[in-house]
C-alpha positions as CSV (number, residue, x, y, z in Angstrom):
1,X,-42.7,-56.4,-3.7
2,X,-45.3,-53.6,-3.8
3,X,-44.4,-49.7,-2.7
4,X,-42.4,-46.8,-3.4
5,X,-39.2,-47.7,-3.8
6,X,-36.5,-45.7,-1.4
7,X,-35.3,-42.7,-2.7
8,X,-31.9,-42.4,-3.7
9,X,-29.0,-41.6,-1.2
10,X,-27.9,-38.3,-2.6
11,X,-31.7,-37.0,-1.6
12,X,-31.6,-38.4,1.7
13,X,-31.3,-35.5,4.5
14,X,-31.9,-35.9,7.8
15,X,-32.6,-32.8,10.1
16,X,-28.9,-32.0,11.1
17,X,-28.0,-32.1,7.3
18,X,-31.3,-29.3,6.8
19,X,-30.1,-27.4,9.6
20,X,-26.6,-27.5,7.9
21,X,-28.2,-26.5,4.3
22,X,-29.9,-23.5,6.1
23,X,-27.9,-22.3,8.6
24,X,-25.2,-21.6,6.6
25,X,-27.0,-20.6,3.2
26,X,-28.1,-17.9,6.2
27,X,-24.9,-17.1,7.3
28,X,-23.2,-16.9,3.9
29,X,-26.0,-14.6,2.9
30,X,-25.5,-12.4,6.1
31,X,-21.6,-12.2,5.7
32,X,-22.4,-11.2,2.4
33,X,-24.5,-8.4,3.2
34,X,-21.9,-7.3,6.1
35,X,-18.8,-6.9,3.4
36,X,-21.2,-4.8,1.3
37,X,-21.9,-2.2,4.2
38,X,-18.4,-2.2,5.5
39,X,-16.6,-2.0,1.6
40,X,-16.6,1.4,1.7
41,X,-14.5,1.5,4.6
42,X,-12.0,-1.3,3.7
43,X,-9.3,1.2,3.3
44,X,-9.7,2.7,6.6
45,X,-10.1,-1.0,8.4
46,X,-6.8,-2.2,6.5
47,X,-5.2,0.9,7.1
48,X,-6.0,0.3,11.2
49,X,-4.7,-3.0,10.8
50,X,-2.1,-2.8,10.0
51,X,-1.4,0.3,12.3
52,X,-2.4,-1.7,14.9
53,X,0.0,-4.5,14.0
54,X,3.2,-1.9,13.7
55,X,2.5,-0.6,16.6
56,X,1.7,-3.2,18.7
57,X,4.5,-3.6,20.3
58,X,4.7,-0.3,21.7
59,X,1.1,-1.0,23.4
60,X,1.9,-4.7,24.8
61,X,5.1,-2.3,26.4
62,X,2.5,0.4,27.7
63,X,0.4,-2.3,29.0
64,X,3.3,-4.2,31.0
65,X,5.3,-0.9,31.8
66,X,3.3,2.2,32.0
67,X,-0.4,1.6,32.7
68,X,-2.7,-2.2,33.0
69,X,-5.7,-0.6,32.1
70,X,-6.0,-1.8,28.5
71,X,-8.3,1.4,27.6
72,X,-5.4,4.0,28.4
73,X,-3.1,2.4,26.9
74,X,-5.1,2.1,23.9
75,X,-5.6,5.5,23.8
76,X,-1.7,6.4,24.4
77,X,-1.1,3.9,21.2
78,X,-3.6,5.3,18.9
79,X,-2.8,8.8,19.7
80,X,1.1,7.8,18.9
81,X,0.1,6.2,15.7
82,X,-1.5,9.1,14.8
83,X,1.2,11.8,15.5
84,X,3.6,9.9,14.0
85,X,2.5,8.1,10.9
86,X,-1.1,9.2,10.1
87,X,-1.1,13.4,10.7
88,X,2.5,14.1,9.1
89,X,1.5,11.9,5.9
90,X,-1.5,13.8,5.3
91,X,0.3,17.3,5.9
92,X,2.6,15.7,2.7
93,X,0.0,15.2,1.2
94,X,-2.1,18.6,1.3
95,X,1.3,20.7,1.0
96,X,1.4,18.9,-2.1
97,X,-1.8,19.5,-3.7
98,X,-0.9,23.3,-2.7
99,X,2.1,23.1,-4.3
100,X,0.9,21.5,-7.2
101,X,-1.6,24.0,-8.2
102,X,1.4,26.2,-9.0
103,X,3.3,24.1,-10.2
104,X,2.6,24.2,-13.9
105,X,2.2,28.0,-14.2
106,X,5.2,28.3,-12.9
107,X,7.0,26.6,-15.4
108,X,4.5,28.3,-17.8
109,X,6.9,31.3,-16.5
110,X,10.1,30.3,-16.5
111,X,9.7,28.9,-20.1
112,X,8.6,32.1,-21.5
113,X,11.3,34.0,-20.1
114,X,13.8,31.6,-22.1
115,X,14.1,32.1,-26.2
116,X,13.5,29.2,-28.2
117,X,16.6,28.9,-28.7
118,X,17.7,28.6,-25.6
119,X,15.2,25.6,-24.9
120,X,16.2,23.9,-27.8
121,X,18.2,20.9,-28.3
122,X,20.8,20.9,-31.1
123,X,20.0,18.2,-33.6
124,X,21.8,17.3,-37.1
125,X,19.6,18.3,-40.0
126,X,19.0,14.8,-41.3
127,X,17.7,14.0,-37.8
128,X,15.3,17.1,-37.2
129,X,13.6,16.2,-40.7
130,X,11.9,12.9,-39.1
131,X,12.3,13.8,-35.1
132,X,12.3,17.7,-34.2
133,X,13.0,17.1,-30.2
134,X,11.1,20.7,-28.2
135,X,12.6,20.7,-24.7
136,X,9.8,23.6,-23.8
137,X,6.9,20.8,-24.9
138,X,8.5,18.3,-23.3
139,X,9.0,20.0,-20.2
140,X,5.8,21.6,-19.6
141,X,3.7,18.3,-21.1
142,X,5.5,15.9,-18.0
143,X,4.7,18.8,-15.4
144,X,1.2,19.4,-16.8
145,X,0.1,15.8,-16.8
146,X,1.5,15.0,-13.4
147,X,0.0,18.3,-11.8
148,X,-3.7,17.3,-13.5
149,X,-3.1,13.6,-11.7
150,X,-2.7,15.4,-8.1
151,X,-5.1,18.0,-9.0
152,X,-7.6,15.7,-10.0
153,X,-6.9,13.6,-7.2
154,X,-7.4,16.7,-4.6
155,X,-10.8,17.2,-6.4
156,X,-12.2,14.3,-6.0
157,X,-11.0,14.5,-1.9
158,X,-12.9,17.6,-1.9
159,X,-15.9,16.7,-3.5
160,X,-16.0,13.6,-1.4
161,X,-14.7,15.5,2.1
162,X,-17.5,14.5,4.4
163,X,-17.0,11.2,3.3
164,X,-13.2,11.4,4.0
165,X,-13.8,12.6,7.5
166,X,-16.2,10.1,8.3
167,X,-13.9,7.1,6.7
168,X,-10.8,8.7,9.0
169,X,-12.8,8.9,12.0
170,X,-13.5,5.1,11.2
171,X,-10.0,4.5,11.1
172,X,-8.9,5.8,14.4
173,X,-11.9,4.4,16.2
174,X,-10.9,0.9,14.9
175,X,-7.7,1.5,15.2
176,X,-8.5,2.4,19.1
177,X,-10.7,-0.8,19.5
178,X,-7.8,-3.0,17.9
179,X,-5.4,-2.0,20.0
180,X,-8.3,-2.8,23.1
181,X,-9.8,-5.7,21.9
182,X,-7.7,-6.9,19.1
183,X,-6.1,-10.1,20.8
184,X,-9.9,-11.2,22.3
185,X,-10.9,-10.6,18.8
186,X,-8.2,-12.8,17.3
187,X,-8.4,-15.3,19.6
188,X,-12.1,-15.5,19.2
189,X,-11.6,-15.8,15.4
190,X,-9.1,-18.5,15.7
191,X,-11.4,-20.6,17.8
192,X,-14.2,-20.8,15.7
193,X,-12.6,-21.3,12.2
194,X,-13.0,-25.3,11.5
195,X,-9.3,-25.8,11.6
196,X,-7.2,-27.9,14.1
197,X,-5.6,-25.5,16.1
198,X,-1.6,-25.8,14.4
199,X,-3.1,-24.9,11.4
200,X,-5.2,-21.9,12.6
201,X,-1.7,-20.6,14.4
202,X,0.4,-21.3,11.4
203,X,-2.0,-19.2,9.0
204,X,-2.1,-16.2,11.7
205,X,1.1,-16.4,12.4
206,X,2.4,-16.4,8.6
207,X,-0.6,-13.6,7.8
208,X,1.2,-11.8,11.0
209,X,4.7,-12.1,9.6
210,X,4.0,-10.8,5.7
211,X,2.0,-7.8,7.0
212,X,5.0,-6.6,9.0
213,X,7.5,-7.9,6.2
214,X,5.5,-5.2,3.8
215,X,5.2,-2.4,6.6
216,X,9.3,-2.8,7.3
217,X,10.0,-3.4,3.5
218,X,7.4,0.0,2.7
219,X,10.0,1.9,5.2
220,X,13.1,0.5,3.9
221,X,12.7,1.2,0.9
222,X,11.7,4.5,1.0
223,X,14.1,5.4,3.3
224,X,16.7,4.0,1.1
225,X,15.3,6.2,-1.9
226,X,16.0,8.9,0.3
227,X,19.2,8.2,1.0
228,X,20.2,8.0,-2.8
229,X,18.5,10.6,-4.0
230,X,19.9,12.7,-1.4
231,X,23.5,11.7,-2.4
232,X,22.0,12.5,-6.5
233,X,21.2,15.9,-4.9
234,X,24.4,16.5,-3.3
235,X,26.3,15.8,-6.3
236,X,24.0,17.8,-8.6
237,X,24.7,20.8,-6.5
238,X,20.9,20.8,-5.1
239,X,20.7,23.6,-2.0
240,X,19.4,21.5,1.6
241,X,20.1,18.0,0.0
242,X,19.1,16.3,3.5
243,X,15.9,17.8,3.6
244,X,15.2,16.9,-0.5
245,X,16.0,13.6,0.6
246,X,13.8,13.3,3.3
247,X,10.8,14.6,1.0
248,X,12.4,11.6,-1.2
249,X,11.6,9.4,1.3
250,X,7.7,10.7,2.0
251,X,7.1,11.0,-1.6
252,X,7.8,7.2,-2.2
253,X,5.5,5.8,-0.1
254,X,2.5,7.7,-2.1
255,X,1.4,4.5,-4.3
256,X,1.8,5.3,-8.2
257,X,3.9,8.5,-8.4
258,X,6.1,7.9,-5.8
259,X,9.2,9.8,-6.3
260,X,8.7,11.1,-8.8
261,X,6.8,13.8,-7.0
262,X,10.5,15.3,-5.8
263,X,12.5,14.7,-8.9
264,X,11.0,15.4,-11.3
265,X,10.2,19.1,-10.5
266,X,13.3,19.9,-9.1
267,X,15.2,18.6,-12.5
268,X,13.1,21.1,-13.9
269,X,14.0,23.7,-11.5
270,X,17.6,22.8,-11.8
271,X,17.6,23.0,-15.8
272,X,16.5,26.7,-15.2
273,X,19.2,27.2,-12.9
274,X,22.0,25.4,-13.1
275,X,21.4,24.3,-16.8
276,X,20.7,21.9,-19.2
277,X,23.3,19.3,-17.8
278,X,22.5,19.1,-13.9
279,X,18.5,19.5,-14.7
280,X,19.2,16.1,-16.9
281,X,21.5,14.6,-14.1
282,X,19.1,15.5,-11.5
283,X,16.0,13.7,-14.5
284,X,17.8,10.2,-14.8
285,X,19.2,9.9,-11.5
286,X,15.4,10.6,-9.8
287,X,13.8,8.4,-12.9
288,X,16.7,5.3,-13.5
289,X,18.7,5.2,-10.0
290,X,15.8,6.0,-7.4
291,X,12.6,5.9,-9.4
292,X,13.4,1.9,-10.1
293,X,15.2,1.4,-6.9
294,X,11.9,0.3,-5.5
295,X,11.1,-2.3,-8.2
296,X,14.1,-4.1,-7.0
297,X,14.7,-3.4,-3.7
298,X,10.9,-3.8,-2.4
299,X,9.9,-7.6,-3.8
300,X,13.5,-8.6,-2.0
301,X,13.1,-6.7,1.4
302,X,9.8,-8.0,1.7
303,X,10.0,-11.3,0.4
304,X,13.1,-12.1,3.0
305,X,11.0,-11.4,5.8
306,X,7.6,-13.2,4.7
307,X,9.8,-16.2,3.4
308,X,7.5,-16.1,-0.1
309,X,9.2,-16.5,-3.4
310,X,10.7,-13.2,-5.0
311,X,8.9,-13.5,-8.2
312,X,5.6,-14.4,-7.0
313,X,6.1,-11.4,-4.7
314,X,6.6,-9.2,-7.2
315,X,3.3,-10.1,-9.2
316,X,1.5,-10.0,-6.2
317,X,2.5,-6.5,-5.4
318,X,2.3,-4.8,-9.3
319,X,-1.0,-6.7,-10.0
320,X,-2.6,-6.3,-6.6
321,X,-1.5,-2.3,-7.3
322,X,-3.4,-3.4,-11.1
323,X,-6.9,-4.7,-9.3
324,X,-6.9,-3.4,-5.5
325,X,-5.4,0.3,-6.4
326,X,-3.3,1.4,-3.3
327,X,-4.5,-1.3,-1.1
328,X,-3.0,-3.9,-3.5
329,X,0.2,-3.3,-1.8
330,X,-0.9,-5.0,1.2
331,X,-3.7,-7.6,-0.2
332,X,-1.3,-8.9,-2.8
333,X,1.2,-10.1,-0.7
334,X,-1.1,-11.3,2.0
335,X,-3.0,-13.0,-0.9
336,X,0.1,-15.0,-2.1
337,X,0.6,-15.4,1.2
338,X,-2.8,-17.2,2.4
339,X,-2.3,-19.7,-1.0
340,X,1.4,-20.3,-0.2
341,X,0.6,-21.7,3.1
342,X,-2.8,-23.6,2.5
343,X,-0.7,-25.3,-0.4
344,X,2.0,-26.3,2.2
345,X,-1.2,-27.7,4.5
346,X,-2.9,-29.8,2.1
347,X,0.3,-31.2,1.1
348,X,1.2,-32.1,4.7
349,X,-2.5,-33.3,5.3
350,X,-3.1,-35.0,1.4
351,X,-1.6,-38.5,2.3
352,X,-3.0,-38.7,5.6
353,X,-5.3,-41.8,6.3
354,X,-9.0,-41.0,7.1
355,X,-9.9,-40.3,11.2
356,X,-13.5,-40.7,10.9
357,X,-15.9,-43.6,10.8
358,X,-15.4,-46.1,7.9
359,X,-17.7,-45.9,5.2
């Protein structure tokens, strides 16, 4: 037979499969270009998410109970948010780059006005001749690297101000239009992922349930630090252990240095005043008892409530802290989270026979 012979079946296209091949080559390029102009406001969107998710409650009540008009209540629920989570963590936070500023000349101070002897730490000879232990260096080396961390950090906040505004005005007015428009927006997600519909639930749903299993296991556990370290305070003889405790409690949901923000200068206030035994009471129970309390405590509170395995929850939150920074708290389990529950849907789905047209 003479002619071209047919091309092979891996080039055939027809139209639909062009359109395909183009329309979401497009797409992917367009989404891809979107995440690039909104990445410097992921922190602010997560942040309104979940917001909007802890407080939602309150504004489905609003809604049903105080007003139907979806834009007052909105408003009500973003203005709530932002009086009670949002404003009194960011008055922490600038009271403490105040404080820190003074923080190490301070101690610069109080060391000074203490002999040498007093700051020093009895050792045997034999020992002092490979290990000579200086309280003052100690002392003022932890203080002096923790206040350049915060200092540093409020720099940067300054030098980037304008940007900070604009990135917290993002937040509230996303936090405002999710509280609005949140359920049309979800719904109108769901619908057009290429999912059947249990699926789509089941992975909003379980996406739904770790976000609020980190936000309740966050406040747990920091309140729970405050509660211990308030007791360590009592017992150390701290004046206004309460209101230590609830500083405690502020201080450990700053990612990184967490509580040790509280502790670790008011050892060193104690040492000076009460001595060298409470300041070192006051150093191991804010470092062993209620620095590590969260290591334990956290991957178990939250990992009851998003029903993921403890280990794999603790990973997810130290090495999404390692890659995301701050936000890591929140990706890392949501991450595990989105893998956990697409394993458990191909596994249901693997072994299922074919519903479309025999080949």
């Amino acid at each position: 037979m003479n002619g071209t012979p047919p091309l092979p079946k891996l080039l055939r296209f027809d139209k639909a499969q062009l359109f395909n091949f183009f329309f979401f080559g497009i797409l992917l390029f367009l989404l891809y270009q979107l995440l690039r102009i909104l990445s410097p406001f992921t922190g602010a969107i997560l942040v309104s998410a979940t917001l909007a998710l802890t407080f939602y409650p309150l504004n489905l009540w609003t809604r049903r109970r105080v007003v139907e008009n979806r834009t007052v209540a909105a408003a009500f629920s973003t203005l709530t948010a932002v009086l009670t989570v949002v404003l009194p963590l960011l008055v922490f936070g600038w009271l403490l780059l105040q404080e820190s500023r003074e923080l190490y000349p301070k101690t610069n101070q109080w060391l000074t006005s203490f002999s040498q002897r007093d700051l020093q730490i009895q050792m045997p000879e034999t020992l002092k001749t490979y290990w000579d232990l200086d309280l003052a260096d100690i002392v003022t080396g932890n203080l002096k690297t923790i206040q350049e961390n915060i200092t540093s950090s409020g720099t940067v906040l300054l030098r980037n101000i304008f940007f900070f505004l604009v990135s917290f005005v993002v937040m509230i007015i996303t936090l405002f239009v999710l509280f609005r428009d949140g359920e049309r927006f979800l719904s109108w997600l769901i619908d057009i992922l290429p999912m059947d519909q249990e699926y789509k639930h089941r992975i909003a749903n379980q996406l739904y349930t770790t976000t609020m299993a980190v936000v309740r296991g966050l406040l747990l556990t920091a309140a729970c630090q405050g509660l211990i370290g308030a007791l360590g305070w009592w017992l150390a003889g701290v004046p206004a252990p309460a209101l230590f405790g609830v500083l405690t409690s502020f201080a450990a949901l700053v990612p990184f240095v967490g509580t040790s923000l509280v502790w670790l200068p008011l050892s060193a206030a104690m040492f000076f005043w009460k001595g060298l035994n409470t300041g070192l009471f006051v150093l191991f129970w804010g470092a062993i008892v209620v620095g590590l309390l969260d290591n334990v405590l956290r991957p178990i509170l939250i990992g009851k409530g998003a029903k993921l395995p403890i280990f794999l929850l603790f990973l997810g939150i130290f090495g999404g802290m390692k890659v995301y920074g701050p936000l890591g708290l929140l990706l890392g389990p949501l991450l595990i989270s989105c893998v956990m529950v697409f394993l458990q849907i191909y596994r249901e789905t693997k072994n299922l026979p074919h519903q479309g047209d025999s080949i």
